[in-house]
C-alpha positions in Angstrom: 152.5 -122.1 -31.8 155.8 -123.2 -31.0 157.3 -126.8 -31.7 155.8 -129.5 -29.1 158.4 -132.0 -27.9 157.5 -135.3 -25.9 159.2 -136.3 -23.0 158.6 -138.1 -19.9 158.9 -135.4 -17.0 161.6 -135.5 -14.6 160.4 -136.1 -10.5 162.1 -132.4 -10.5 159.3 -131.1 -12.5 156.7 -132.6 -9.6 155.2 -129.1 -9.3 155.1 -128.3 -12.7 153.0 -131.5 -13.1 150.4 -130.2 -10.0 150.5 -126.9 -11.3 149.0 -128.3 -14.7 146.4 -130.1 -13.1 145.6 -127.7 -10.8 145.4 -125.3 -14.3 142.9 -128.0 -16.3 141.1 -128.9 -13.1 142.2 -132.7 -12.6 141.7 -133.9 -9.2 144.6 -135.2 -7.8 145.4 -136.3 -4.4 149.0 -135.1 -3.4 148.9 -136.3 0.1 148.2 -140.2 -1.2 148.7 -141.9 -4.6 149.6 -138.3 -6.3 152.6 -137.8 -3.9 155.9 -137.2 -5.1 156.9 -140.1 -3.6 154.2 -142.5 -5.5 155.1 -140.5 -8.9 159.0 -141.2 -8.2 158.1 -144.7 -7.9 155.8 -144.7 -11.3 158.6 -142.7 -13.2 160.8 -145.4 -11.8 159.1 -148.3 -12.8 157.1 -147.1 -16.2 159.2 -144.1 -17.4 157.1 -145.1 -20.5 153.5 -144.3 -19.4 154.3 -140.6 -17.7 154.5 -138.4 -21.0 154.5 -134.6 -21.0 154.7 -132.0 -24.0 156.4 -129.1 -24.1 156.9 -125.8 -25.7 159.5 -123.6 -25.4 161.1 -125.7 -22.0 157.6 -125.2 -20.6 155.4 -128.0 -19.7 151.9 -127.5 -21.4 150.6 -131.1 -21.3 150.8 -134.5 -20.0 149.4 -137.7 -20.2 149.6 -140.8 -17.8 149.1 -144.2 -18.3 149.3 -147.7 -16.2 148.3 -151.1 -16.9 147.2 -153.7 -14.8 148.4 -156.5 -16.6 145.1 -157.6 -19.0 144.1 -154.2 -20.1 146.2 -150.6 -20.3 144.3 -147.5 -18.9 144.7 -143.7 -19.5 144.7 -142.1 -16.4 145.0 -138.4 -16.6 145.1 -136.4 -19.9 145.1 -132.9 -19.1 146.3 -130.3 -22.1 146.7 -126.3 -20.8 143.6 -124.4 -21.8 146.4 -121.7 -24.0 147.6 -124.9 -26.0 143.9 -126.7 -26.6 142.4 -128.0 -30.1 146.3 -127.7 -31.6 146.8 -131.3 -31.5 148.9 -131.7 -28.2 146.3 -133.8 -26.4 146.2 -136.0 -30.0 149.8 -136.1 -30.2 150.1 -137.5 -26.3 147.6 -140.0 -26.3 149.0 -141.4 -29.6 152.3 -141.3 -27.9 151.1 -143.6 -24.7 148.9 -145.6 -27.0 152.3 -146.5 -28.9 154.2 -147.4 -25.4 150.7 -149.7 -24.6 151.3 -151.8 -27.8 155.1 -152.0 -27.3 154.1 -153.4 -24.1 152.0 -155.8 -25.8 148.3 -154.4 -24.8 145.2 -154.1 -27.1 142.6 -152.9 -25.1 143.3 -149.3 -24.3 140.5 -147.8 -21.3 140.1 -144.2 -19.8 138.0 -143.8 -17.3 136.2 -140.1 -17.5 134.3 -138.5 -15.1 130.9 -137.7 -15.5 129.9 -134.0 -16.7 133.2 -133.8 -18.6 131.8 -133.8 -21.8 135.3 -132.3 -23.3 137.2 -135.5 -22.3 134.6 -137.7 -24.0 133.8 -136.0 -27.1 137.8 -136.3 -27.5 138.2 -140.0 -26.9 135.4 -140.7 -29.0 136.7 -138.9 -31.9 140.1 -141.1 -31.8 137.8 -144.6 -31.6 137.2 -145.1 -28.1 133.8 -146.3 -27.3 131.5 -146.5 -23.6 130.8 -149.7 -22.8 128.1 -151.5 -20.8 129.9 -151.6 -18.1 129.4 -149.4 -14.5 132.6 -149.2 -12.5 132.1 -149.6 -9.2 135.6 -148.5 -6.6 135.8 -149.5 -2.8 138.7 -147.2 -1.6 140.1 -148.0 2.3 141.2 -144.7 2.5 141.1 -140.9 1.6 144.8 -141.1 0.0 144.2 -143.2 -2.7 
């Protein structure tokens, strides 16, 4: 493999972005909170929580984080199928988890949907543990 470099994506690279998690089957909702609009204002605002790795110029992962001000969540991890089980997805949520504790967090969450048993044998594996906890989510509308 190619060396993997870490950046936080240019808005200019929106598609590329969709394109991955079209590719790793991420839902996204590009009409509401996914819009290039809302990710222009995220880049904006936490440059520091949008990281994507790349190989050879191309974008083969990314990882996006937010906070909401008491704990510091991992919201999408997705790593492109050709580049799995090489480290990438390690190597990103290491990098986010480092850009959490420079913001002062120590509780690090990812919520994971149910079935994907991928996504939660590999936040296991680096110390994360389920909780007692069921999240509940009241949404006013299909954009969000």
């Amino acid at each position: 493999m190619s060396e993997v470099t870490l950046r936080t994506p240019a808005i200019e690279e929106y598609d590329e972005v969709l394109d991955l998690w079209e590719e790793c089957e991420i839902p996204y909702r590009p009409a509401g909170r996914d819009s290039r609009e809302s990710i222009a204002d995220e880049l904006a605002e936490r440059p520091e929580y949008w990281i994507g790795a790349y190989a050879e110029g191309e974008l083969i992962g990314v990882v996006v984080g937010t906070d909401d001000g008491r704990k510091a969540w991992v919201n999408r991890l997705a790593v492109h199928p050709e580049y799995r089980n090489r480290g990438v997805g390690t190597r990103l949520l290491e990098s986010l988890e480092s850009a959490f504790d420079a913001n002062g967090f120590e509780v690090y969450a990812a919520l994971i949907e149910a079935g994907n048993d991928a996504s939660r044998s590999f936040f296991e594996e680096r110390g994360y543990e389920t909780g007692p906890i069921r999240y509940y989510s009241k949404r006013t509308s299909d954009r969000v």
